[in-house]
N, C-alpha and C positions, 0 to 999 in steps of 0.2 A: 174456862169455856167462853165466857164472854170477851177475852183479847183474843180467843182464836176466832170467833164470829166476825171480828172489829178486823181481824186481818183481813181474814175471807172479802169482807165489804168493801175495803182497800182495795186488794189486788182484781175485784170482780171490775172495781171502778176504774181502774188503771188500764187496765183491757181496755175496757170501753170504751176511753180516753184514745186509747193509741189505733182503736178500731176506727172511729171516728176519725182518726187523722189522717186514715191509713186508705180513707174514701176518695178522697180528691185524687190523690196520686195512682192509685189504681183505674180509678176514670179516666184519667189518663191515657194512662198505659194500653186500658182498651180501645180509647180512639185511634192512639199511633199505629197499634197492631190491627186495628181495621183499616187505615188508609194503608199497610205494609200490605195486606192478603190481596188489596182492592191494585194495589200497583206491580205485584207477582202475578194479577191477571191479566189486566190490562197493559201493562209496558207493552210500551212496541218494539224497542229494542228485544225484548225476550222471547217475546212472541217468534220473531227472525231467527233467534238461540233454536229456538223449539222448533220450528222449519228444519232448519239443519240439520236437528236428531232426527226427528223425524226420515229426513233425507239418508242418514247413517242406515237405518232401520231398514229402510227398504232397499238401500244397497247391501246388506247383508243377503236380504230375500232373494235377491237378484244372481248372487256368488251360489247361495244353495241351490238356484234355478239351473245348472249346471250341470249337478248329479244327475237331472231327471231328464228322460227321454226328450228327445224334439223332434219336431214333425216339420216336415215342409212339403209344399205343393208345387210343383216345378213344371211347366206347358212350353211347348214351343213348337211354331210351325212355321216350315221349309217350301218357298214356292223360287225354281231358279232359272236359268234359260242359258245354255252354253258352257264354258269353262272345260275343262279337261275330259278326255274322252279316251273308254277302251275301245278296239276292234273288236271282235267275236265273227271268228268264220265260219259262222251256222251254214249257211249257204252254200259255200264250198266244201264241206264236209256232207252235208246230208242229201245233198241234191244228187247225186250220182249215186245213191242209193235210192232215194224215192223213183227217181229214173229205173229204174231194174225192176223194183218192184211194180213199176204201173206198168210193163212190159211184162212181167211174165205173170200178174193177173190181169192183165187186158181192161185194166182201168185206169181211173183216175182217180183212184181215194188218196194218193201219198202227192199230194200240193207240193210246188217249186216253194221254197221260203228265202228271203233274203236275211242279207247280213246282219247282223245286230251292233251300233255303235253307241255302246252305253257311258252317258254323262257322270261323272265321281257325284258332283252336286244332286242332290235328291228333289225329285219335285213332288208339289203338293202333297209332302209326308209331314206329321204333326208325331209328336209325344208328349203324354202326358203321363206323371207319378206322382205317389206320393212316396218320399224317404223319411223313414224313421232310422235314428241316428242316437247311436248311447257310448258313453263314453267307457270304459271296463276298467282302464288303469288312468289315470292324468293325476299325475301330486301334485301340479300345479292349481289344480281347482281346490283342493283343501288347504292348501296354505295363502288361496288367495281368500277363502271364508274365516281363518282366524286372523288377515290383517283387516278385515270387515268389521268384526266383532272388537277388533281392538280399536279401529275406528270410531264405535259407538264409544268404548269407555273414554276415549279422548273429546270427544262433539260432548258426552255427557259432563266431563270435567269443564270444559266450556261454560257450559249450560250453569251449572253449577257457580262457578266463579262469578258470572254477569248478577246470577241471583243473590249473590251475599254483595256484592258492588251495589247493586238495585237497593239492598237493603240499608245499607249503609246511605246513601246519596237520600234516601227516602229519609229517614233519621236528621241528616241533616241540616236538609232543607227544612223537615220541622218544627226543628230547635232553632234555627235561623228567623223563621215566621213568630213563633214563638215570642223570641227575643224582643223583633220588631214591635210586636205588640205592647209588652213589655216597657218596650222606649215611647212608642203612643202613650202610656197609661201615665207614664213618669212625667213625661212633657205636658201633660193635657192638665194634669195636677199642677206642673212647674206654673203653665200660664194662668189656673187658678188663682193660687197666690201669688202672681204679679198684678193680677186685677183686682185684690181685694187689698193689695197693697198700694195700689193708687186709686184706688176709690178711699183709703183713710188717709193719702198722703195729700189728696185733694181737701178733704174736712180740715186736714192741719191747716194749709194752707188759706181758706177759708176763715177759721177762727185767726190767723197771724199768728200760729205758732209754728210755721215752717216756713221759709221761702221756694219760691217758684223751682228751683233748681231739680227739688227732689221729685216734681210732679215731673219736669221733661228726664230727669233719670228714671225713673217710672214707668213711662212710656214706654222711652228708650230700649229698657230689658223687652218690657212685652211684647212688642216688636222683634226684636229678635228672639225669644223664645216660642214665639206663634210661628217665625217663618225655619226656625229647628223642627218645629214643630212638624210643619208641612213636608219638608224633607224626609222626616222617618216616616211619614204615611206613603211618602210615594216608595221607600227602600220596603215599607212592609207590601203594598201592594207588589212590586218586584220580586218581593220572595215566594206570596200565596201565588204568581202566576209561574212560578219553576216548578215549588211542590205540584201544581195539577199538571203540567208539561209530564214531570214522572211519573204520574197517575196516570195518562191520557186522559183526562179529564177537559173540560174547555176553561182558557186559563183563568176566567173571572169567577168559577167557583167557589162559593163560600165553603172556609174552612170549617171548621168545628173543632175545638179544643175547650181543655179544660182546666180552668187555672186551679193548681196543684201547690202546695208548699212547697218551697225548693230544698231538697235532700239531696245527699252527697249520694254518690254510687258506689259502691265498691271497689276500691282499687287492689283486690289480691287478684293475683296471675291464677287460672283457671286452669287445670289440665286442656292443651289444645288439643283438635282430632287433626288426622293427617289432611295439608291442607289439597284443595283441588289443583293447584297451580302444580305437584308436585306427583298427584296422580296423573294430570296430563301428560306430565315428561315420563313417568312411570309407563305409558301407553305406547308413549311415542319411542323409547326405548324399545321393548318388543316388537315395535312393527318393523323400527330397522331390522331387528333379529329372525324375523318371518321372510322380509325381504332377502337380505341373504339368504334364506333358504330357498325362498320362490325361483332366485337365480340360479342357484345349484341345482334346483330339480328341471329346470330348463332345458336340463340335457340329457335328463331321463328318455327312455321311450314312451310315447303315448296310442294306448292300444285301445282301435272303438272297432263298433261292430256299427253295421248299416243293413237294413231291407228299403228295395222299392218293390213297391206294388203298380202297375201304370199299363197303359194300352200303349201303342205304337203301330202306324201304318197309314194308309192315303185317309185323307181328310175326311171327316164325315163316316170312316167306316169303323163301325166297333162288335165285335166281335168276338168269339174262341180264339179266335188264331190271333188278335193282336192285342189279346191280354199276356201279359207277365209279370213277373216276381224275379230279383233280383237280390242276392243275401251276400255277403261278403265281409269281410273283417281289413281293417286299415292300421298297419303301424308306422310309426313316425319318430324316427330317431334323427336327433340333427348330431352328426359325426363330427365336425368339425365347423368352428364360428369366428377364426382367430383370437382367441384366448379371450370374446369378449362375455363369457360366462365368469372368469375370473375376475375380469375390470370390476364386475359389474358387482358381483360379490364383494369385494376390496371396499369397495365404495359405501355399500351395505354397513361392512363391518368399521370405519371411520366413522359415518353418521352418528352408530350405535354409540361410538368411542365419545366422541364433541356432546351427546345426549347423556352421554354419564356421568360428565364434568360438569352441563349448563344443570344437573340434577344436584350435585354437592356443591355448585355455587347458591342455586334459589334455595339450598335448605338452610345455608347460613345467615343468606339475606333475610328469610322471613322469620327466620330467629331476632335476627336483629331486628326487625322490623316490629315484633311482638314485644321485644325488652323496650324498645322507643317509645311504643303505643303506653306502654306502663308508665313509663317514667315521667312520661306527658301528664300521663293523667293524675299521678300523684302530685305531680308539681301544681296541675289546673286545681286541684280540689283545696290543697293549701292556700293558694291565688285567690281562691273564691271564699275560703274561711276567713284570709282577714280582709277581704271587699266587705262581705258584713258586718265584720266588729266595724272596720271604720263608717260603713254607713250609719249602723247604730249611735257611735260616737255624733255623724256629722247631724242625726234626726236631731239626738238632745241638743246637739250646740246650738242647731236654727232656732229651736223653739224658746231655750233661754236669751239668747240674741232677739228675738223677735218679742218677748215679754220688755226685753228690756228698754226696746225702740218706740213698743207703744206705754213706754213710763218715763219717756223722752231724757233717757240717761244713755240714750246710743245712738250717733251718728247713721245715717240712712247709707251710707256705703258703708259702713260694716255690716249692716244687714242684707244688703248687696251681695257680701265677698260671702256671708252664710250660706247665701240661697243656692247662689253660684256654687258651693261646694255640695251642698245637700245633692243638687239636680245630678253633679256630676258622679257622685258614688253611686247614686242610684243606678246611674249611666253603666257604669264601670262593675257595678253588682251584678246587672242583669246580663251586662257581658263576659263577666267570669263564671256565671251560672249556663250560659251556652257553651261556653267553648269547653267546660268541665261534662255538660251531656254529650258534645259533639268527639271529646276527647275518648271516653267510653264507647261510644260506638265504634270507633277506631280500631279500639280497643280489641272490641266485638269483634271484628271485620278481621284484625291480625291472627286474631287466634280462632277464627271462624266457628264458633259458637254461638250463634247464631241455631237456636231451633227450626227448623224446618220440616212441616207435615209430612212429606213425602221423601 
């Protein structure tokens, strides 16, 4: 009973160990994944992605606007003076009748009239309607609303694609800042102990147990490690102003991060999902295959119906008599086009052809593309495993080297060529621990896996 309590205590404490460890890096993890949410809002490149669907969206509305009746309001008024003229022999015709008749009643009720010379041009006549207009048969409008709809899933494969790049380029850039930092911390330390090394190589000196040479070798380094120094502050400010460029943030924003233990990532190949690059061509494929059809139906008949409702007659008069209604049916068969319903399909059906092939080339490429991303990163993570043994190797070597300079049984350039080795694995650590997260993301990005809310 009591080694099973003494386990229990063990493993309750071993948790807690690995809970505790497991804190930094998950802080982490949540700052990345809040500057990721904060740059899938704000990009402005994505933003323009989203524009576009958007735009998709409502040109789908637009094709369905099609099926549904339309209305127009149509005015026009006729004021003209001359131009083509009929005769009309009112005159000669009725007058020799009115004549008789005012003779044999002995009046004058039946007036002489003259001739009539009527102009074709109409003057001061106006009309105005409204025509409502519905289409009954048109296959052209349905096959022009399913290459709409396939449009959205192409602009959304779009949309899609810029967002896992977004993610990716965000990733990064923050494992590049990261780094940079990283290289500050290394170097601000390196020039630590060049200054505490010539502040005791001064005392040597001093007491006459060193000569002058090793204070201006002393120097020397620190000088050059102060002005290393300054160089990766300006490479890290260069990276914190890209990371908020992808944010849209303003570029001197302070980052936030959280320094985490450096852990290896996972390098097993994940089941990928189908990528968007391949959905795209997937859309684009069908919409050729819609378009040949949209052509072939080209030649269908198109059969609408119309009503006007509207007045007509001299300006200003309205009326019973120059109200009407006007109902009618319209069809529209094109008989003949010299074979360019065929071109046009041909053409269709080729597109389709070149979309089927650029489809079984990008599925091989991003295979490849996926096995590369792997191989990288198992190679990066080995690269990074012995960057650490050797740093560890080079921490012990400075510090026995350096016991053994201040017990004056070692020459100040081989303390020298220590420090110089120390600084640089450190160098070379912190750069195989970036290129190993940046290799991963890659990774991510191949096999698009990459989690997304929406």
């Amino acid at each position: 009973m009591n080694r099973r309590i003494l386990r229990l205590r063990r493993q309750i404490a071993l948790f807690a160990v690995l809970a505790m460890l497991a804190q930094p890096l998950r802080a982490q993890d949540k700052v990345l994944e809040a500057y990721i949410a904060q740059g899938l809002k704000n990009n402005q490149g994505l933003r323009q992605q989203d524009f576009l669907l958007q735009k998709s969206l409502y040109a789908l509305k637009e094709a369905k606007s099609y099926f549904l009746p339309e209305v127009n309001f149509n005015t026009s008024y006729l004021d003209s003076r001359g131009g083509r003229k009929i005769s009309i022999p009112i005159g000669h015709l009725l007058n020799p009748v009115y004549s008789s008749l005012n003779q044999l009643t002995h009046s004058t009720a039946f007036p002489q009239v003259e001739n009539v010379n009527q102009t074709f041009n109409p003057n001061n006549y106006y009309d105005a309607k409204f025509r409502t207009s519905l289409p009954l048969y048109n296959p052209e409008i349905g096959f022009n609303t399913k290459i709409r709809k396939e449009q959205i899933n192409l602009q959304q494969a779009d949309y899609d694609v810029y967002r896992r790049e977004l993610v990716k380029e965000i990733k990064l850039s923050y494992f590049a800042y990261l780094q940079s930092q990283e290289a500050v911390r290394i170097l601000e330390s390196a020039v630590a102990l060049a200054r505490e090394n010539l502040r005791f190589n001064r005392v040597l000196v001093s007491n006459d147990k060193a000569i002058r040479t090793v204070v201006s070798r002393s120097e020397n380094e620190l000088i050059g490690l102060e002005a290393r120094l300054e160089e990766v502050k300006y490479q890290s400010k260069s990276a914190a102003a890209y990371f908020n460029f992808l944010l849209n943030s303003p570029l001197d924003t302070q980052i936030d991060f959280q320094a985490a233990p450096q852990t290896e990532p996972n390098a097993l190949a994940v089941a990928s999902v189908r990528r968007e690059e391949l959905v795209k061509l997937e859309s684009l494929s069908k919409i050729n295959v819609l378009s040949g059809q949209l052509e072939k139906a080209s030649s269908l008949p198109k059969l609408a119906t119309f009503i006007d409702l509207g007045s007509q007659g001299d300006f200003l008069n309205f009326n019973n008599d120059t109200r009407y209604y006007l109902f009618g049916l319209t069809l529209d068969w094109r008989v003949f086009a010299g074979n360019r319903v065929q071109y046009r399909t041909t053409q269709a059906q080729l597109d389709g052809k070149v979309t089927g092939e650029q489809i079984s080339q990008v599925e091989q490429q991003l295979e490849l593309q996926s096995q590369t991303a792997s191989n990288k990163l198992n190679a990066s993570i080995k690269i990074y495993q012995a960057s650490r043994s050797q740093t560890a190797l080079s921490e012990q070597y400075y510090q026995d080297q350096q016991k053994l300079y201040r017990e004056g049984q070692l020459l100040y350039i081989e303390l020298l060529d220590a420090q110089n080795r120390l600084v640089s694995d450190q160098l070379q650590q912190s750069i195989a621990y970036m290129n190993m997260q940046s290799r991963s993301a890659e990774l991510e990005r191949a096999q698009a896996s990459y989690p997304f809310s929406n």
